[in-house]
C-alpha positions, 0 to 999 in steps of 0.5 A: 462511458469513457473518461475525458482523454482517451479515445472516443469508442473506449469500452469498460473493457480497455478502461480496465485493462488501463487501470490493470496496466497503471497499477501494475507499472507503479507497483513495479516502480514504486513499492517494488523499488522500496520493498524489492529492488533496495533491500535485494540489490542494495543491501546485497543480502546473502541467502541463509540456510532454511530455518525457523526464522526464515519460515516466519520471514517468509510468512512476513513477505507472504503476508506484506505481499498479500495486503499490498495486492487487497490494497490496490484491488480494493483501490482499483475496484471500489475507487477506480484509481491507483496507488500513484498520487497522479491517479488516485481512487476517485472515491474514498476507500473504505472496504477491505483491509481499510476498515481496520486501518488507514495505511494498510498498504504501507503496512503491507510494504514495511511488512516486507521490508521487516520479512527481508531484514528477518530474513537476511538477518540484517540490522542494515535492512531493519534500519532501513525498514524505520527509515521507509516507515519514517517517510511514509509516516511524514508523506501521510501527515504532510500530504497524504491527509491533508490532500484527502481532507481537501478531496472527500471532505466530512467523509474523510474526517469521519471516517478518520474518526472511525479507523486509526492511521497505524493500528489496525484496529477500529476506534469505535464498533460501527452502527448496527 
C-alpha cells in the first residue's frame, strides 16, 4: 500500500528502500555530526599509541555505534520511521534496547563521545560529552515527551511508567 505522496505503483520494496535512504542521510548528518564530524575535526584530536585505554575506547565506540544502528532498526522496522523528528516512528517503539531504557540512542551517541574523549584523552571532548547530554536531556523534557504524549497517548504514559528515561533498567518486572 503506498503512502500519500509518493507515486502511485510504489511497492514495499521502493517504501523500503526510502526508509534505508532517510535513515542513512539523518544519521549522517545528525548524530554523525555530533559523535563524528565535532569530536574528530573540531577538537583536532591527535592519534595515541595503542594502549589499554584505547582498548576500552574502542569498545566504548564499538558499542555506542552498536546501540545506535539496534535503535534505528528497531525505529525502522517496528515503527516504520526515522530518527529525524519530520519522520518519526509512526507507532511507539517498544522492542529491543527500548525495553530497558527510553533514550538508548542518545545513549549510544554519548557512548561515543565518552569513547573519543577516553580515546583522545581529552578533557575538551569529555566537556563537550556533558554539553551534548545536557541538550539531549532538555530536547527530551521540553519536546521529545511531551510530543510522544500528545501522539501515543495512555501507551506512552504507560510505558513511561514501565522504562525509565536514562537508566537502562526496567522499573517494574512485566506480567507473566
Amino acid at each position: 500500500m503506498p503512502s500519500r505522496g509518493l507515486p502511485k505503483g510504489t511497492g514495499k520494496r521502493d517504501l523500503n528502500l526510502l526508509l534505508l535512504v532517510k535513515n542513512v542521510l539523518f544519521t549522517v548528518l545528525v548524530p554523525g555530526t555530533v559523535a563524528v564530524y565535532v569530536p574528530l575535526f573540531a577538537f583536532d584530536p591527535a592519534l595515541p599509541e595503542p594502549s589499554f585505554v584505547s582498548l576500552i575506547a574502542g569498545i566504548l565506540l564499538l558499542i555506542g555505534a552498536t546501540v545506535y544502528a539496534w535503535c534505528v532498526w528497531d525505529f525502522a522496522v517496528a515503527g516504520r520511521g526515522t530518527p529525524a523528528p519530520i519522520d518519526p516512528p509512526k507507532t511507539l517503539v517498544v522492542r529491543g534496547l527500548y525495553r530497558y531504557a527510553r533514550n538508548p540512542m542518545y545513549l549510544g551517541v554519548l557512548c561515543v563521545i565518552g569513547g573519543w574523549a577516553l580515546l583522545f584523552q581529552s578533557a575538551s571532548l569529555f566537556i563537550y560529552g556533558i554539553c551534548v547530554a545536557t541538550a539531549f536531556h532538555l530536547f527530551v523534557l521540553l519536546y521529545e515527551e511531551p510530543h510522544l504524549r500528545s501522539v501515543f497517548g495512555g501507551s506512552y504514559v504507560d510505558y513511561c511508567a514501565k522504562v525509565r528515561r536514562w537508566l537502562p533498567v526496567p522499573r517494574q518486572s512485566p506480567a507473566s
